[in-house]
ChimeraX commands (.cxc) that place a marker at each C-alpha (Angstrom):
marker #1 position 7.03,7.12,18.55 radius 0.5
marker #1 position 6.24,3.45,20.02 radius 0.5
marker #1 position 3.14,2.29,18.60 radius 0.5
marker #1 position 1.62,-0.66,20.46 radius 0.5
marker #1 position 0.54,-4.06,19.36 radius 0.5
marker #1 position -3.17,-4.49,18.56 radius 0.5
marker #1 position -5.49,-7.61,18.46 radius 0.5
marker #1 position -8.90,-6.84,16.99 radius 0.5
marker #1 position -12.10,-9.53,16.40 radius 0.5
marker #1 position -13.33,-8.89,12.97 radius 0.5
marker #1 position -16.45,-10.67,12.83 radius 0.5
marker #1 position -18.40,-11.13,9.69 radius 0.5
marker #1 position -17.91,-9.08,6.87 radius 0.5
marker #1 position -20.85,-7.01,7.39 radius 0.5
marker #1 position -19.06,-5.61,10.38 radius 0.5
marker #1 position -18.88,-1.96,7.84 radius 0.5
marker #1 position -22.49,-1.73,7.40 radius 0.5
marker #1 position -23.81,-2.58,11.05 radius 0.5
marker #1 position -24.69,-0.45,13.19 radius 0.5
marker #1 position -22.88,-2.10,16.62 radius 0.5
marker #1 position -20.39,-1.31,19.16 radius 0.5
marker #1 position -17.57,-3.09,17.87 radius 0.5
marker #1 position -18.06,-1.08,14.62 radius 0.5
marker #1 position -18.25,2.46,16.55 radius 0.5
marker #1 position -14.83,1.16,19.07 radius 0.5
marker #1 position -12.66,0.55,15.73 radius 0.5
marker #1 position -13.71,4.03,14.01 radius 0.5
marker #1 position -12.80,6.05,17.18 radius 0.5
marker #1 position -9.59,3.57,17.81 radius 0.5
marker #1 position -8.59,4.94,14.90 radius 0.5
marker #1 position -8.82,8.52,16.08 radius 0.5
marker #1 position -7.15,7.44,19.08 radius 0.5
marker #1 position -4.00,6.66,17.83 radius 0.5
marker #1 position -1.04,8.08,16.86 radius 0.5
marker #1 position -0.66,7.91,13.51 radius 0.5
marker #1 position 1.76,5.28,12.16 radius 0.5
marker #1 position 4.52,5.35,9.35 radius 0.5
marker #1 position 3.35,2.07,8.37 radius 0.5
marker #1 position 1.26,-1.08,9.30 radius 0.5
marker #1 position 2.03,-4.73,9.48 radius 0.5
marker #1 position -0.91,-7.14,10.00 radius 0.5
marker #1 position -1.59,-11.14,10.79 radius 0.5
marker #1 position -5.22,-11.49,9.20 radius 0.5
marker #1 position -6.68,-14.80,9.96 radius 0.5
marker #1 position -7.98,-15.08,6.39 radius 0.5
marker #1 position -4.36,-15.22,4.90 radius 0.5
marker #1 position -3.11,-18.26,5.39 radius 0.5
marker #1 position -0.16,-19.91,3.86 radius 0.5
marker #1 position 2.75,-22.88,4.65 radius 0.5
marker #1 position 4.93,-21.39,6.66 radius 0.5
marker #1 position 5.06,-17.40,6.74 radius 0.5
marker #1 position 4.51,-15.83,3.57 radius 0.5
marker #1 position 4.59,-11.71,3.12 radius 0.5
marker #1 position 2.67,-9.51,1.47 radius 0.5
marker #1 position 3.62,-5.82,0.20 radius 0.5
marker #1 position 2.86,-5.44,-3.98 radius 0.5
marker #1 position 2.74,-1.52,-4.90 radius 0.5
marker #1 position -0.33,-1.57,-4.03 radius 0.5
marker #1 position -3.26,-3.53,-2.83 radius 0.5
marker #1 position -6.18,-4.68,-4.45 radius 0.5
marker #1 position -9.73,-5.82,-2.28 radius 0.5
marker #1 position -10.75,-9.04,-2.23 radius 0.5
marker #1 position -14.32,-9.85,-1.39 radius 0.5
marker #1 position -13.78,-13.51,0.01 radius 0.5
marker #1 position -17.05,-14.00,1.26 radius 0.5
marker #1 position -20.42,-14.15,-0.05 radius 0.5
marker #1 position -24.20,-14.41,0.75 radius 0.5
marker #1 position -24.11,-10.89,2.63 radius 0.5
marker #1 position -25.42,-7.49,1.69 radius 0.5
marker #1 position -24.59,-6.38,-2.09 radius 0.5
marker #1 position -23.01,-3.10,-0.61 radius 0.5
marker #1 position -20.03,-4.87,0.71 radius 0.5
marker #1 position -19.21,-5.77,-2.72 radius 0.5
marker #1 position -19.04,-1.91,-4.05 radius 0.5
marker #1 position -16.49,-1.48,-0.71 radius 0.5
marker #1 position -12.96,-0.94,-1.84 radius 0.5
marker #1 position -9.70,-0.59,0.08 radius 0.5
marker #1 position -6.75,-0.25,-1.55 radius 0.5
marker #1 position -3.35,1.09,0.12 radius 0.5
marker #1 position -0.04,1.13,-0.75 radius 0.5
marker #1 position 2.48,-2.21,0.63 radius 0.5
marker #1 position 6.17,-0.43,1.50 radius 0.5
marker #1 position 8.97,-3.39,-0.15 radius 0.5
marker #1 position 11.30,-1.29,2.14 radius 0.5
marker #1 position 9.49,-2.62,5.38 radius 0.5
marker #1 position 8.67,-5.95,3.76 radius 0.5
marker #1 position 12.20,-6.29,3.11 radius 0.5
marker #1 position 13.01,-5.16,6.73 radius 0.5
marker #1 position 9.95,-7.83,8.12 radius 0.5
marker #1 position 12.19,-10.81,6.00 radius 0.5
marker #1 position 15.43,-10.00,7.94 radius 0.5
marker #1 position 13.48,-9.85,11.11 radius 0.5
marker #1 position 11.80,-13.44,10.46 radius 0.5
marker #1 position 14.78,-14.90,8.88 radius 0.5
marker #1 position 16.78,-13.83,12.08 radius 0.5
marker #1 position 14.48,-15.73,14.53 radius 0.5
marker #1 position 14.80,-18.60,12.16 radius 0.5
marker #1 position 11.09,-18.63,10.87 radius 0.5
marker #1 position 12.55,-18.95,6.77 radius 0.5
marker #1 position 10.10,-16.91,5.88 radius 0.5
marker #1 position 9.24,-15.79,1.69 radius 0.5
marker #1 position 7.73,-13.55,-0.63 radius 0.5
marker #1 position 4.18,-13.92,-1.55 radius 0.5
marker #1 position 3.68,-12.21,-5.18 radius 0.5
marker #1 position -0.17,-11.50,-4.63 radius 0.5
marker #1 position -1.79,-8.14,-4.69 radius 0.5
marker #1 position -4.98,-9.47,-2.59 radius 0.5
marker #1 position -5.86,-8.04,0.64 radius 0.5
marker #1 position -8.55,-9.85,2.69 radius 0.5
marker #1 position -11.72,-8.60,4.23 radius 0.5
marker #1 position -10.14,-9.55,7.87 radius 0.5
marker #1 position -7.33,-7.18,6.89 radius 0.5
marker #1 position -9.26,-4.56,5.39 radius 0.5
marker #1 position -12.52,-4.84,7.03 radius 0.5
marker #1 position -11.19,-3.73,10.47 radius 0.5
marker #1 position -8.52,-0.89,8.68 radius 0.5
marker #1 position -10.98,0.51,6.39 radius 0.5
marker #1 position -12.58,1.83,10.11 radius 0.5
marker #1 position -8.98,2.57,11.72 radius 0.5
marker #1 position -7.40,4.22,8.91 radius 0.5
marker #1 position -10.23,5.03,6.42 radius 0.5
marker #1 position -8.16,6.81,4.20 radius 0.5
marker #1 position -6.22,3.77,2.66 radius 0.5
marker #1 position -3.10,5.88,2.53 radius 0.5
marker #1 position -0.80,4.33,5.32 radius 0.5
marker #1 position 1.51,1.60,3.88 radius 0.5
marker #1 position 0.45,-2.26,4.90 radius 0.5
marker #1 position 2.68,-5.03,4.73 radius 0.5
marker #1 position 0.56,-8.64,5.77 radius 0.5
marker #1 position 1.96,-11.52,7.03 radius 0.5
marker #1 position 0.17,-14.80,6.71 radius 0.5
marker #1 position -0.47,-17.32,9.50 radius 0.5
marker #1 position -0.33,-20.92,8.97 radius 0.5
marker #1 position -3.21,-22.96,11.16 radius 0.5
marker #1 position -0.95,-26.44,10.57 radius 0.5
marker #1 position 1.23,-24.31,13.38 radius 0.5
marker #1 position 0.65,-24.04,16.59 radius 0.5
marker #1 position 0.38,-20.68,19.23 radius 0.5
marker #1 position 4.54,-20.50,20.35 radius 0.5
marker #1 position 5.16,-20.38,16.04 radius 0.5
marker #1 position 2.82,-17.60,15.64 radius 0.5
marker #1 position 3.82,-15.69,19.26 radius 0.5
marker #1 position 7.40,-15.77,17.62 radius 0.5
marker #1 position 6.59,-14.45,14.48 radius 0.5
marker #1 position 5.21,-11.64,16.40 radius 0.5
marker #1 position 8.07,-10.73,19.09 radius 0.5
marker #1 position 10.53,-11.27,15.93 radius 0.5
marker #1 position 8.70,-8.00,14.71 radius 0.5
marker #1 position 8.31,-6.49,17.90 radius 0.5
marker #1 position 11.87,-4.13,17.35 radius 0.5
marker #1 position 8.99,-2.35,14.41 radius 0.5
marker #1 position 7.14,-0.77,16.96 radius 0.5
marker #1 position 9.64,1.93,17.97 radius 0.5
marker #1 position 10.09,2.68,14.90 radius 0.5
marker #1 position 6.17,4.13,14.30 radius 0.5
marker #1 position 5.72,1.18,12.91 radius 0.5
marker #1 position 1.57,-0.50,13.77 radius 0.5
marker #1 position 1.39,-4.07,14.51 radius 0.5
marker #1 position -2.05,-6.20,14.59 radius 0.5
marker #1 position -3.74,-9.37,14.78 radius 0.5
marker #1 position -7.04,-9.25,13.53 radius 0.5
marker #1 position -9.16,-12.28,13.85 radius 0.5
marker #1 position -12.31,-13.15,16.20 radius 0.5
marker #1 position -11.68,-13.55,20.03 radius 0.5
marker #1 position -14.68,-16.00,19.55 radius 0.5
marker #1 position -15.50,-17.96,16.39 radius 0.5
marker #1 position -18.42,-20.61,16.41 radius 0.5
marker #1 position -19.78,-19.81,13.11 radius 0.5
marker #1 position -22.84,-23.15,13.36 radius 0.5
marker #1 position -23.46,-21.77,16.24 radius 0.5
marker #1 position -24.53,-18.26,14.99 radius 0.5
marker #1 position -26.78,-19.94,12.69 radius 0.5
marker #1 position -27.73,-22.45,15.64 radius 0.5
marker #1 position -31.62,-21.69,16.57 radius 0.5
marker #1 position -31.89,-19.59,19.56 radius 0.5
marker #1 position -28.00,-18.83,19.33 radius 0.5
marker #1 position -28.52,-15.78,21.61 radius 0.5
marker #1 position -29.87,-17.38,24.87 radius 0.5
marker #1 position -27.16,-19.16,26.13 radius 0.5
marker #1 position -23.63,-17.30,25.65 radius 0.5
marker #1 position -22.34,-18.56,29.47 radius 0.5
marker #1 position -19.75,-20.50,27.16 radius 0.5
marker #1 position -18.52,-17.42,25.58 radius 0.5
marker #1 position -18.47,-15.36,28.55 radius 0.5
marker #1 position -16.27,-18.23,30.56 radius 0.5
marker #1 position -13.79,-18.25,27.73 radius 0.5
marker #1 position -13.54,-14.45,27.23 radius 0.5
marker #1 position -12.69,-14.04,30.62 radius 0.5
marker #1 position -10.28,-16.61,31.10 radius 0.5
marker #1 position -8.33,-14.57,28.12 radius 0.5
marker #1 position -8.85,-11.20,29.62 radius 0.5
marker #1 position -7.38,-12.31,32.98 radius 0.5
marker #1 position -4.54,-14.53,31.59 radius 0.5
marker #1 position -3.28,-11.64,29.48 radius 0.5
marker #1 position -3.91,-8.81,32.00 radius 0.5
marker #1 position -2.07,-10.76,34.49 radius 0.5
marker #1 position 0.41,-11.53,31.60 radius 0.5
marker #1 position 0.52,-15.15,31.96 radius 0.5
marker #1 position 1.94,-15.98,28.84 radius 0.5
marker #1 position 2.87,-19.84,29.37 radius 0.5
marker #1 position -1.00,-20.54,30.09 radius 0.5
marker #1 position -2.33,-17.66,27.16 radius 0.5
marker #1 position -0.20,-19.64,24.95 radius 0.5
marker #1 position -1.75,-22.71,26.18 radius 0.5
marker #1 position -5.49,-21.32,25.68 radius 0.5
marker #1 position -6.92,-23.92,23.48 radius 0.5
marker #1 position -6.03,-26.67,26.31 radius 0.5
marker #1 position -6.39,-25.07,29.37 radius 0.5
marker #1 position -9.66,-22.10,28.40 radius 0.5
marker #1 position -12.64,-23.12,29.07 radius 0.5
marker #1 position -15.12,-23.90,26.24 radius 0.5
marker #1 position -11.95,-23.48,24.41 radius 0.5
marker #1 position -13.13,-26.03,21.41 radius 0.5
marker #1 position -16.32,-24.40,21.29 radius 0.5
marker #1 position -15.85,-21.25,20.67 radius 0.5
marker #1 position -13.10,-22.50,18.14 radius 0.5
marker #1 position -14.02,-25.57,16.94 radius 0.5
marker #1 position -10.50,-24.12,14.43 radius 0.5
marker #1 position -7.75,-22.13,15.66 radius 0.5
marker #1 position -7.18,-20.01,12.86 radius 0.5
marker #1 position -9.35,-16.73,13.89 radius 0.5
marker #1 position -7.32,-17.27,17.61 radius 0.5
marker #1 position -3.60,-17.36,16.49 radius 0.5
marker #1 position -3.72,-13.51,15.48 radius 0.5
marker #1 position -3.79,-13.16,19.22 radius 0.5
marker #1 position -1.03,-14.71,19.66 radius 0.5
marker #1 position 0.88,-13.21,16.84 radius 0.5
marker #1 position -0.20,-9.75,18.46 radius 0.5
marker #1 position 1.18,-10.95,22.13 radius 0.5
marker #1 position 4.33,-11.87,20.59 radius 0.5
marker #1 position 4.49,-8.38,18.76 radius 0.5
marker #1 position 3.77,-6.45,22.40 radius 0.5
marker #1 position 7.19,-7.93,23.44 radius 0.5
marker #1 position 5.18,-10.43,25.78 radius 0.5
marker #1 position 3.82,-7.54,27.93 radius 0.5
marker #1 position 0.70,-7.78,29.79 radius 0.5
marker #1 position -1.77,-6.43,27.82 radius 0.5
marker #1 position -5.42,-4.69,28.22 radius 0.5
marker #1 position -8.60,-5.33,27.13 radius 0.5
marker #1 position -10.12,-2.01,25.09 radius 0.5
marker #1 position -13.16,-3.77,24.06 radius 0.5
marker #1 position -16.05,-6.25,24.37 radius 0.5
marker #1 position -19.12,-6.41,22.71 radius 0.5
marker #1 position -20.83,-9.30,20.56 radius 0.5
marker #1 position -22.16,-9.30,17.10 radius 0.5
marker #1 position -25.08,-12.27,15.99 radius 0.5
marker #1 position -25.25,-13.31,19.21 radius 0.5
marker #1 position -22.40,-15.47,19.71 radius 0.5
marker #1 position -19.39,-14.10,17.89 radius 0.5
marker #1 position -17.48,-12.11,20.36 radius 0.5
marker #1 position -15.29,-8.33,19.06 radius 0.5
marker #1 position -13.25,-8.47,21.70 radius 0.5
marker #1 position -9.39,-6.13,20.77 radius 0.5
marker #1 position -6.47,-6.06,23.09 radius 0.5
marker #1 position -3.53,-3.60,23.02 radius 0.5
marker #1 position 0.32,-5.04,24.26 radius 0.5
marker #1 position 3.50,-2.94,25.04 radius 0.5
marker #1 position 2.32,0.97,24.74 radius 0.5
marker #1 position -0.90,1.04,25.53 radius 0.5
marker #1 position -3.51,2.25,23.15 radius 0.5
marker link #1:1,2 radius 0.2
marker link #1:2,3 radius 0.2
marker link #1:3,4 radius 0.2
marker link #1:4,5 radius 0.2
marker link #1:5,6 radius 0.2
marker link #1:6,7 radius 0.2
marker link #1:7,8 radius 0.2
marker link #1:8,9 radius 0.2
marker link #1:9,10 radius 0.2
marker link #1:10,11 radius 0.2
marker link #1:11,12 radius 0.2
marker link #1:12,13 radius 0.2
marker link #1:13,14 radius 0.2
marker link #1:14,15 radius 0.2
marker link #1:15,16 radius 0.2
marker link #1:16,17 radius 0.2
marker link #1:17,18 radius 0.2
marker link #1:18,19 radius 0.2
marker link #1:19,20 radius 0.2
marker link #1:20,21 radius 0.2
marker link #1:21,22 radius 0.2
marker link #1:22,23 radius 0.2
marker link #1:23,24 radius 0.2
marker link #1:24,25 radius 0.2
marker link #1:25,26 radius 0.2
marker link #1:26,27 radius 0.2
marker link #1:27,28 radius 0.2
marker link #1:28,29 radius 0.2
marker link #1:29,30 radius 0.2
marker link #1:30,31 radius 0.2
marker link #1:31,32 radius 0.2
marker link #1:32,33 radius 0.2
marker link #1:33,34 radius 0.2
marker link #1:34,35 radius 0.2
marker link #1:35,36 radius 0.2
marker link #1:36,37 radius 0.2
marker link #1:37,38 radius 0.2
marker link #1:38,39 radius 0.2
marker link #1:39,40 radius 0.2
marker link #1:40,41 radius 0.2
marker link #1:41,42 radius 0.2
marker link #1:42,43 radius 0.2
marker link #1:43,44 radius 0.2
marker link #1:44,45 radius 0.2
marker link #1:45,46 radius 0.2
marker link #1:46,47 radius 0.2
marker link #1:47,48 radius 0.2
marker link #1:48,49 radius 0.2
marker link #1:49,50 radius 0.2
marker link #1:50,51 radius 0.2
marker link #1:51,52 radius 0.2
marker link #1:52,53 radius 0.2
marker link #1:53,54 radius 0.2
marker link #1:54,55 radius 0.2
marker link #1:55,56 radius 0.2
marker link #1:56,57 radius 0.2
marker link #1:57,58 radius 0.2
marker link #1:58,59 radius 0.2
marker link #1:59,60 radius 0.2
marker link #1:60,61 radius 0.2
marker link #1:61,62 radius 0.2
marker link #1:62,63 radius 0.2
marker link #1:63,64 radius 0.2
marker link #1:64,65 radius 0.2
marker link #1:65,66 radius 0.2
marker link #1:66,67 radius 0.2
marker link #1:67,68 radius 0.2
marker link #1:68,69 radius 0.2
marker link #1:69,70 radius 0.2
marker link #1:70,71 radius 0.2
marker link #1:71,72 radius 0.2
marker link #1:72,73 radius 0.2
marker link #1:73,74 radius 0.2
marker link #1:74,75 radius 0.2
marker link #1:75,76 radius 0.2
marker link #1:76,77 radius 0.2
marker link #1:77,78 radius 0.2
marker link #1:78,79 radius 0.2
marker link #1:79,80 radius 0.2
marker link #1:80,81 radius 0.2
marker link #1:81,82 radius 0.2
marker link #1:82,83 radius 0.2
marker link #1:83,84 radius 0.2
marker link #1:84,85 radius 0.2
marker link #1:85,86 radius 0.2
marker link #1:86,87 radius 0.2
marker link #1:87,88 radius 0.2
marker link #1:88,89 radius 0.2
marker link #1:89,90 radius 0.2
marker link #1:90,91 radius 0.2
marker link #1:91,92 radius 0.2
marker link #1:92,93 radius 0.2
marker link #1:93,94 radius 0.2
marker link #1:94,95 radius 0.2
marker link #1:95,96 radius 0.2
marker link #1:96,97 radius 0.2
marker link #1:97,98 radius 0.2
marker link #1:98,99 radius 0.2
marker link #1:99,100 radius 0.2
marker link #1:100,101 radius 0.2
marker link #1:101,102 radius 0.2
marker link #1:102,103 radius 0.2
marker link #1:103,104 radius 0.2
marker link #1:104,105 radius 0.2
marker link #1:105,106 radius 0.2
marker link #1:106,107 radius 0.2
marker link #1:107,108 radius 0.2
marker link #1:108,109 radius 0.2
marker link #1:109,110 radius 0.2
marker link #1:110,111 radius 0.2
marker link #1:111,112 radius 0.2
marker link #1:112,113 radius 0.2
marker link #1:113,114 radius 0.2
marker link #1:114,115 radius 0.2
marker link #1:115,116 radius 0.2
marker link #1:116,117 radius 0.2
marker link #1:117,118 radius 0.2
marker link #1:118,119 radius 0.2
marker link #1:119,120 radius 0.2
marker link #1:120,121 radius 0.2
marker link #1:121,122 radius 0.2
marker link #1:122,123 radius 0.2
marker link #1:123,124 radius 0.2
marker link #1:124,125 radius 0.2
marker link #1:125,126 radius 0.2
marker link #1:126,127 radius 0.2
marker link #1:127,128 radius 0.2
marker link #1:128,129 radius 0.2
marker link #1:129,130 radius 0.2
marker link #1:130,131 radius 0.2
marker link #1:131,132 radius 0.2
marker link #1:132,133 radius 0.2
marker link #1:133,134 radius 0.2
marker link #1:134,135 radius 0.2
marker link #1:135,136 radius 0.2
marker link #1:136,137 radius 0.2
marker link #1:137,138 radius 0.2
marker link #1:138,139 radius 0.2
marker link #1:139,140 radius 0.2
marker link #1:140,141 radius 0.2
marker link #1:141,142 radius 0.2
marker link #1:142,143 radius 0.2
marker link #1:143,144 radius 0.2
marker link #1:144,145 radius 0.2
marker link #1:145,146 radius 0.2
marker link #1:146,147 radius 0.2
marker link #1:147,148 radius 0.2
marker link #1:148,149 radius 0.2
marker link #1:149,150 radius 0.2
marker link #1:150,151 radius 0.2
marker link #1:151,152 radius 0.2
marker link #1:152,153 radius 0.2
marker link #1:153,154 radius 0.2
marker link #1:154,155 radius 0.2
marker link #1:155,156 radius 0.2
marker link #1:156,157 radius 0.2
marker link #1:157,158 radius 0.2
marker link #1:158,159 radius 0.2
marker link #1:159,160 radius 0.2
marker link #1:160,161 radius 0.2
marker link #1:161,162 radius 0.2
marker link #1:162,163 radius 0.2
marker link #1:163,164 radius 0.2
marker link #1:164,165 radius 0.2
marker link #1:165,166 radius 0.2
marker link #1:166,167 radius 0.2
marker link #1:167,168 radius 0.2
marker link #1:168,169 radius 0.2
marker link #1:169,170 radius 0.2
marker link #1:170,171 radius 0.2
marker link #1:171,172 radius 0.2
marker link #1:172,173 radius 0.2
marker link #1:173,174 radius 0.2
marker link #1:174,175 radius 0.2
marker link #1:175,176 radius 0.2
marker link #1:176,177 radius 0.2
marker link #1:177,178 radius 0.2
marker link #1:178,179 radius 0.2
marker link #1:179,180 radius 0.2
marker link #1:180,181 radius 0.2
marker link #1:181,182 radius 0.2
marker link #1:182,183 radius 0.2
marker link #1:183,184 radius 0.2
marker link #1:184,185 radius 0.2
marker link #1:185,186 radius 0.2
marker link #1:186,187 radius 0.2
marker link #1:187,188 radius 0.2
marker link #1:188,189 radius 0.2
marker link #1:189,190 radius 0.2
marker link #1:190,191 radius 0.2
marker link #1:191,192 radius 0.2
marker link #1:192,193 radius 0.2
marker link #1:193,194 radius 0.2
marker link #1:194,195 radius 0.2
marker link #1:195,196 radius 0.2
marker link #1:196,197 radius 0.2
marker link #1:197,198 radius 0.2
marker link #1:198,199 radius 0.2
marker link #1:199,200 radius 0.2
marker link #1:200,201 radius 0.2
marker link #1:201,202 radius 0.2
marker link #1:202,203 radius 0.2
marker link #1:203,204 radius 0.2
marker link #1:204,205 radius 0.2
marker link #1:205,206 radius 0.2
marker link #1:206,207 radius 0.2
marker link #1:207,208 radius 0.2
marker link #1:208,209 radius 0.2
marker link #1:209,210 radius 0.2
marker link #1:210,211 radius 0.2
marker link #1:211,212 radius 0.2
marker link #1:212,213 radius 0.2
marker link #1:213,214 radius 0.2
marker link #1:214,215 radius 0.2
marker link #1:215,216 radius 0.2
marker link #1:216,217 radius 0.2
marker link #1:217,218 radius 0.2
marker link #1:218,219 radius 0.2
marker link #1:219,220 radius 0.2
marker link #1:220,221 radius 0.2
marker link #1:221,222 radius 0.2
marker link #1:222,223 radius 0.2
marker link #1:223,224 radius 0.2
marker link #1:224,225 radius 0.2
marker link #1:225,226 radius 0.2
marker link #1:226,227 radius 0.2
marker link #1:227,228 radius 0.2
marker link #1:228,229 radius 0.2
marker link #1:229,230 radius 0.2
marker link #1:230,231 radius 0.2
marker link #1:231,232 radius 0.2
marker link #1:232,233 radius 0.2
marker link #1:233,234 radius 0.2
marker link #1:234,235 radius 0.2
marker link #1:235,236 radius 0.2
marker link #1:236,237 radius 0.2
marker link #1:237,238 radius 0.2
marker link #1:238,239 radius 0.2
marker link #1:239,240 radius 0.2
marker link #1:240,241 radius 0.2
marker link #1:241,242 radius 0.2
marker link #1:242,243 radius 0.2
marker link #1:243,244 radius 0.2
marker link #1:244,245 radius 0.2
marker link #1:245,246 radius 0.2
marker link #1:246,247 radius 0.2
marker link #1:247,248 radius 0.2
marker link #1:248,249 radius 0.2
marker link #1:249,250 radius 0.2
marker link #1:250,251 radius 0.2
marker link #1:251,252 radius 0.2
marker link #1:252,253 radius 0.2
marker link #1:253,254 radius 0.2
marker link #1:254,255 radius 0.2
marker link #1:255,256 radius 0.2
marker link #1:256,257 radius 0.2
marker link #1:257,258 radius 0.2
marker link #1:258,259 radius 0.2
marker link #1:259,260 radius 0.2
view
């Protein structure tokens, strides 16, 4: 089995308790998908120097984030990491000359198990995360993922999960909702660069998108996407979703290589 390479848009934590499309589209993604051996993710909320991974016996949550709904905070999701694989990811990284390491910590983040805890809700498929580093650029994080591309055929998941969009003072922003023309232009550009699989001007999104600044005024919630194009073997890929969550944030996910 060939799994494909996803990129999903996490948006705020509360993306588990509200009732929104993005929500429903992850929870029957999930049931969409052939089941995989194991998982390897990019979350945009584990950062580190360089590229750092991430497989203890097993995970613990980490609620990093606060001022939402009390609920969140009783939310746990906890599945195993698989050393065998994380061993496997080192080679793979080491190979393509990324000197990658260990990272000791048991912590997975809400943009890692956020978006799984509605994929896989039973928290029993292995993870293994690998960090992103937002002192790097797109081309570092689109190698890290076609160095792990060779996982896929062996049922092995790959995804990027950060935000397609990710103006966070301008969801708070009074009347946030009545202008998203900026959003919109920038959405599309992506959709069209990677369905035409353009991956010299994708790679080049924060230059040559428009509104690229504003709707990432930082990179860190876009280089998933690239980390997920990297891991579809720099395929074309295909937009599964697009929705928006307070008003701004866009949830758009992508699949590359095998489609979802």
């Amino acid at each position: 089995m060939t799994q494909p390479s996803l990129f999903v848009s996490h948006g705020a934590p509360d993306l588990l308790l509200s009732d929104t499309p993005a929500r429903h589209f992850l929870a029957e993604l999930g049931q969409k998908l052939a089941r995989p051996d194991a998982i390897v993710i990019a979350s945009a909320h584990h950062e580190a120097e360089g590229v750092a991974v991430r497989a203890p016996e097993r995970f613990r949550t980490w609620h990093d984030f606060g001022n939402f709904d009390s609920r969140l905070f009783e939310l746990c999701y906890e599945p195993p990491g698989d050393a065998a694989l994380a061993d496997e990811v080192m080679r793979l990284l080491d190979a393509a000359g990324l000197e990658p390491r260990r990272d000791e910590s048991d912590l997975i983040d809400h943009g890692a198990w956020a978006p799984l805890s509605l994929l896989f809700s039973d928290a029993d498929i292995p993870v293994v995360m690998v960090s992103i580093d937002p002192k790097r650029d797109s081309r570092w994080h689109e190698r890290i993922g076609r160095a792990l591309a060779p996982l896929r055929a062996r049922n092995v998941l790959l995804i990027g999960s950060g935000s397609i969009s990710h103006n966070l003072r301008a969801v708070f922003a009074p009347g946030s909702g009545d202008d998203i023309a900026w959003v919109e232009a920038f959405t599309s550009w992506l959709e069209d660069t990677i369905r035409r699989g353009d991956g010299d001007t994708l790679l080049d999104a924060m230059r040559e998108a428009p509104d690229a600044a504003r709707n990432h005024p930082t990179d860190e919630h876009l280089l998933p996407l690239f980390f997920a194009y990297g891991a579809g073997g720099g395929a074309a890929g295909r937009r599964l979703h697009h929705s928006y969550t307070w008003n701004v944030l866009a949830m758009d996910a992508y699949a590359f290589g095998e489609a979802a």
